[in-house]
N, C-alpha and C positions, 0 to 999 in steps of 0.2 A: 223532257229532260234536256238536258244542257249539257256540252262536252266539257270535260277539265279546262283550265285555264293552262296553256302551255307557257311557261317562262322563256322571259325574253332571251335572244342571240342564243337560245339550247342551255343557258346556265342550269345549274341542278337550283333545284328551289331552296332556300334557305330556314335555316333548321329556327324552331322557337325558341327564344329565349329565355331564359328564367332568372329572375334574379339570387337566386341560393347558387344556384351554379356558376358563379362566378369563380375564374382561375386563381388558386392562393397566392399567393406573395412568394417569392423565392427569395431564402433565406440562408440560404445556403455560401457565398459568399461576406454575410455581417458577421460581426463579432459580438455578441449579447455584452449589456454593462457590465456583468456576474464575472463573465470569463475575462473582460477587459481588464477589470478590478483585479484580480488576479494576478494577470499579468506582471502589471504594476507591483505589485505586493513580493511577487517572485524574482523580477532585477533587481527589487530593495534588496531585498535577502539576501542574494548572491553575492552584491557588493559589499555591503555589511561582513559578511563570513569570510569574504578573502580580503578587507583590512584587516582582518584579525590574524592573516598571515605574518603580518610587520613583526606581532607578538611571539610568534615561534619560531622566529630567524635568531631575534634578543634569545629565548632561552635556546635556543640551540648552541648558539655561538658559546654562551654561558654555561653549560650542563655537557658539550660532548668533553671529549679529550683529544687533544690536541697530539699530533704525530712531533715526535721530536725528530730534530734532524741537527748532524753537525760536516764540516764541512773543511778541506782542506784547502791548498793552492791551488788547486785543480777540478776536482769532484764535490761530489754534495751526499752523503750517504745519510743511511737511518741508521740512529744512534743504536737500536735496539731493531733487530732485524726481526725477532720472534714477537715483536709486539703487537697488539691486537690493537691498536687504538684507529685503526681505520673500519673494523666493524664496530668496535662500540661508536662509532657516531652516526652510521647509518641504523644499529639497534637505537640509540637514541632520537634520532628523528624520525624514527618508527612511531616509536613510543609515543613522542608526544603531539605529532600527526593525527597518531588514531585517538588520541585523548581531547583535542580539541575539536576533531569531530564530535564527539561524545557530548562535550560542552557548549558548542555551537548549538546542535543540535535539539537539546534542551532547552534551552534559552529559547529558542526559535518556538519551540509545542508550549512551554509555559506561557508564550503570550497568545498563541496563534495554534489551538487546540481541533482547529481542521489540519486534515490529509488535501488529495488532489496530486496533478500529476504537475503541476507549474512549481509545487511547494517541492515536491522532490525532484524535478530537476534545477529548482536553483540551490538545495542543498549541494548536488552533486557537482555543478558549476563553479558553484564557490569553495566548495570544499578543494577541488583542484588547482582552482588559482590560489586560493590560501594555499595552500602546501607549495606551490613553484615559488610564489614569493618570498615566503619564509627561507625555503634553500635559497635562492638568491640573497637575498638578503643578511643571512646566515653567513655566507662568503662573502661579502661586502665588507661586514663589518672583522672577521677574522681575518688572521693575516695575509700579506698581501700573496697573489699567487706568483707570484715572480720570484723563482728560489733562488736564482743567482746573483740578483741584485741584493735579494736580504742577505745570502751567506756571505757577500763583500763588503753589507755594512756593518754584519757583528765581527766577523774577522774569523781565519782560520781557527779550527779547535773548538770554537765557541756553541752549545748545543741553542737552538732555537726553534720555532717550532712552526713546521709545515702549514701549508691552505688547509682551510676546510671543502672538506668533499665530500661530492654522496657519488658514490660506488654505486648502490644500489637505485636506479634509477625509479625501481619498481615500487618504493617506499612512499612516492608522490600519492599513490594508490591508498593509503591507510587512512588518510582523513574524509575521501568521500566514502568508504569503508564503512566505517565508525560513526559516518551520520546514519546510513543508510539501516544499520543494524541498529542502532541507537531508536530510530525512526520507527520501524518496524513494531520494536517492545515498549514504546511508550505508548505507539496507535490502538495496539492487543489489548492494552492492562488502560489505559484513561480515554481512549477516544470513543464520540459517540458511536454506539451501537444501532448496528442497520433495525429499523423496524420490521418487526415478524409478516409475513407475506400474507394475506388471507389466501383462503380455500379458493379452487376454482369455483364457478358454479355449480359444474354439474356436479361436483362432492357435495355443497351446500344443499342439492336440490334432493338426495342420493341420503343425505342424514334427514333432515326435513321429515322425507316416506317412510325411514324406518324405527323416527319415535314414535310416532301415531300407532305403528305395528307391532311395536313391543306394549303398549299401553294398552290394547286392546288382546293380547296375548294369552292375559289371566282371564280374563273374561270369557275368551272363546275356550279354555279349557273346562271353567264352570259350566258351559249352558249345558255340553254334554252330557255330565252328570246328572245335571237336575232334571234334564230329559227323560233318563236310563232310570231313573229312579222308582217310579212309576209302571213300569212297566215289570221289573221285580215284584211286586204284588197281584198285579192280575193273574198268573200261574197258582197258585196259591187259593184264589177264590176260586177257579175254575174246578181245581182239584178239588177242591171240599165237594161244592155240589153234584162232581161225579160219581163219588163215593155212596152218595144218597141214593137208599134205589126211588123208582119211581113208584107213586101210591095206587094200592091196587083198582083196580077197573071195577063199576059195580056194576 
């Protein structure tokens, strides 16, 4: 016999190699095409949805009411101290906030019938820059905010009517709102439906043993019977020939 072979300088001897065991790929820092795509498809969206804000500055400007205001030598007052025309414009850009959400939003599922979480955050992305632009926008085009210059170009006495403003700054909130809800009930009621899960195994394996057991059930009630049945008439014959005396002895 022959002693081990000792490896060189004390190294430990090196393990065998296999080729299946080879270390996976780390994948962990790419981005797959699927989710790239995506991506893509989600800045579109977003941007699309907040030029749409341009469209709800127009009707804002058009649709709220306007605070009237007139003005002396001096001062600048509201014409109408008890008037509400500075909530009806923030109710108004409520309004149509959450409605172009709503619209947006539809548009967007009518051509592009998947969910995912890149489609709802550029709803919600866009939804919010559409609404900042539209109020800006909104007060671009309404009159100027400068009240002391406007009350000195109409003239003392003269009623004219106040910037548009949003009060409520929390109204920005209604169009990604309104997607998000919008999103929601169209995904429940048209989108596709997750596929049904199979059985684990061990349930598959667990029904499998116990139709065999039910099918063979009837059967194992039967054989008792037809066993037992037989055994009913041999009391019967035994009986008779008891009854018989025996024949006498000659």
């Amino acid at each position: 016999m022959t002693a081990p072979l000792t490896p060189r300088d004390n190294q430990p001897p090196e393990e065998p190699r296999h080729p299946e065991a080879a270390p996976a790929a780390d994948h962990g820092g790419s981005v797959g095409p699927e989710t790239a795509r995506e991506l893509r498809e989600g800045a579109l969206i977003a941007l699309l949805v907040a030029v749409t804000g341009v469209l709800l500055g127009l009707l804002w400007n058009w649709l709220a009411p306007h605070v009237p205001l007139v003005a002396d030598t001096r001062n600048v007052y509201l014409k109408n101290t008890e008037g509400e025309e500075s909530i009806g414009a923030d109710g108004t850009f409520l309004l149509l906030a959450f409605a172009f959400g709503v619209l947006t939003t539809a548009v967007v599922f009518l051509f592009r019938r998947r969910g995912g979480i890149p489609l709802v955050v550029a709803l919600v992305v866009g939804g919010l820059l559409g609404a900042t632009l539209g109020w800006m926008t909104g007060m671009w085009l309404g009159p100027t905010p400068d009240v002391v210059a406007h009350a000195k170009q109409v003239g003392p006495g003269v009623v004219f009517d106040g910037p548009l403003r949003l009060q409520a700054k929390g109204a920005l909130l209604a169009w990604p709102m309104g997607a998000m809800v919008t999103q929601l009930v169209l995904s429940a009621l048209f989108g596709p439906r997750d596929p049904v899960p199979e059985a684990p195994y061990w349930l598959q394996g667990q029904h499998a043993q116990q139709a065999p057991q039910d099918q063979e059930t009837p059967q194992a009630q039967q054989a008792p019977l037809a066993q037992e049945a037989p055994q009913q008439e041999v009391p019967d014959r035994l009986r008779e020939h008891h009854d018989r005396k025996p024949p006498a002895a000659g």
